[in-house]
C-alpha positions in Angstrom: 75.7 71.2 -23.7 73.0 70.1 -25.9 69.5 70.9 -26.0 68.2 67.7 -24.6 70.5 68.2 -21.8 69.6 71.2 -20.8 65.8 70.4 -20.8 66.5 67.6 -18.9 68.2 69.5 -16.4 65.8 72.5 -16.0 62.7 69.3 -15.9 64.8 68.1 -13.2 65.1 71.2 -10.6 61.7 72.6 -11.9 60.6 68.6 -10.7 62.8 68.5 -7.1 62.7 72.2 -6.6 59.7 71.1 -3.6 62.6 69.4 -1.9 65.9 71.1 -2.3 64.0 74.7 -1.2 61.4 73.2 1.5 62.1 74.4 5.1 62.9 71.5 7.9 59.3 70.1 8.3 57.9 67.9 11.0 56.3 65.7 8.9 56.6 62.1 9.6 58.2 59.5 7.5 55.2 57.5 6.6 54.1 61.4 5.0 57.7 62.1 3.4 57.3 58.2 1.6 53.9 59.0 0.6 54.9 62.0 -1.3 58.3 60.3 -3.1 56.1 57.7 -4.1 53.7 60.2 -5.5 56.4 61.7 -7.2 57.8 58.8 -9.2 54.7 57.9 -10.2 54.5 61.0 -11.8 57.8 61.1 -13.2 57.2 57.5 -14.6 53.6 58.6 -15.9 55.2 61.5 -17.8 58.4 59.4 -18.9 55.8 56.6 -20.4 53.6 59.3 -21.7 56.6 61.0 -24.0 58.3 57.5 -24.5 54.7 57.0 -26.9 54.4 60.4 -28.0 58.4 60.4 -29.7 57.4 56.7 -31.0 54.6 57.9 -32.7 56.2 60.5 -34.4 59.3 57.9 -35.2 57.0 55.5 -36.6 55.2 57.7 -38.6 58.5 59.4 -39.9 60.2 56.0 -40.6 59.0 56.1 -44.1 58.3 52.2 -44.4 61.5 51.0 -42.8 60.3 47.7 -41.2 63.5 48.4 -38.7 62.0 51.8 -37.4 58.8 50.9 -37.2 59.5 47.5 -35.0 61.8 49.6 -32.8 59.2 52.1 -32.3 55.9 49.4 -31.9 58.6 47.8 -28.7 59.2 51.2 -27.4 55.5 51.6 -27.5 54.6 48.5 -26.2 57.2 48.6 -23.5 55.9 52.4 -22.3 52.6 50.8 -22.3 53.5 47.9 -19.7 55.3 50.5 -17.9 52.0 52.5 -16.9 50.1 48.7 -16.4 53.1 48.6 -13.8 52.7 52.0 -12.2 48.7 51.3 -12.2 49.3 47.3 -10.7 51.6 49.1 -7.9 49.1 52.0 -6.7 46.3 49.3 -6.9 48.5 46.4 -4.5 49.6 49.4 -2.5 46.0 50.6 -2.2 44.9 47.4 -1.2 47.9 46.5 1.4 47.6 49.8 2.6 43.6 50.1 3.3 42.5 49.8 7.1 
């Protein structure tokens, strides 16, 4: 296996490890949606936040190829709209969600 799958692997039990060792709660629904929400906001705030950090270093190791560099400014650009996205949702659900 390679590296990057194994990170992603141990990311991924470390991340759900609440859920696949939790006891049988009696929690509602309305709680359980709340908190798988909470958690992909999370994982798409951590996801956007390393999608800018490994552009940065790709653009800044392209060595003046105008191909790297554009692919790296959209992935950029793209990580950024993602966490407008994330922030738009939490703010509409905030609002539709107020009593």
């Amino acid at each position: 296996m390679k590296k990057e799958h194994i990170f992603v692997l141990i990311f991924c039990l470390l991340l759900f490890s609440k859920y696949a060792l939790a006891q049988p709660s009696q929690g509602s629904i309305e709680q359980f949606v709340q908190e798988f929400a909470s958690l992909l906001k999370t994982i798409a705030i951590v996801g956007a936040v390393l999608m800018i950090v490994l552009s940065g270093l790709e653009w800044m190791t392209s060595l003046g190829d105008s191909g790297k560099i554009a692919a790296a400014k959209n992935r950029i650009y793209t990580a950024i709209l993602g966490l407008l996205i994330v922030a738009l949702a939490e703010i509409i659900a905030a609002l539709v969600g107020a009593k």
